[in-house]
Each structure stands twice: as structure tokens, then as C-alpha cells.
C-alpha positions, 0 to 999 in steps of 0.5 A: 431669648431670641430679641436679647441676642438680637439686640446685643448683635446690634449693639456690638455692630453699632459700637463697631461702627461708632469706634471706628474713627478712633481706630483709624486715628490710632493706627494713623498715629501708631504708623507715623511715628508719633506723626499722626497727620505727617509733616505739615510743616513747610520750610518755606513758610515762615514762623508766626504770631500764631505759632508763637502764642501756641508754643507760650501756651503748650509751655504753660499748660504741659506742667 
């Protein structure tokens, strides 16, 4: 009975540590509004093929 409560002792720590990235992205993103990662765009940058290309796609995809 001993080793049964043992295990489940490490398994529960083991999940713990496992879930914790997650929870730290939950919080960050509940923190920022939404913002998970903040502003990063600057306004001195310009706007690029790149960001064109990924703005047709997210309009494609997101119906």
C-alpha cells in the first residue's frame, strides 16, 4: 500500500512539473490582455511580404 502512495506522490509531482510551462503561458497571456508575449511590433519597422503572406493565410484558414 506503501509504494501505491509513493507512486501516485511522484506522479502527481511529476505532472506538476511537466504542466508548469503551460501555466506560465496561461498567466502571461491572462495578464497582457490577450497579449501573450506583449507589443512586438515596432512602429519603426516597416510592413513585409512576410507579414502580407501570413495575414492571406490567417484570413484562409480562420473560416
Amino acid at each position: 500500500m506503501g509504494s501505491i502512495i509513493e507512486i501516485s506522490v511522484f506522479m502527481l509531482i511529476a505532472a506538476s512539473v511537466a504542466f508548469m510551462p503551460l501555466a506560465y503561458f496561461i498567466y502571461n497571456y491572462m495578464k497582457k490582455d490577450g497579449e501573450p508575449f506583449g507589443d512586438f511590433e515596432h512602429p519603426e519597422h516597416g510592413h513585409s511580404v512576410i507579414d502580407d503572406l501570413a495575414e492571406k493565410a490567417k484570413d484562409k484558414f480562420a473560416h
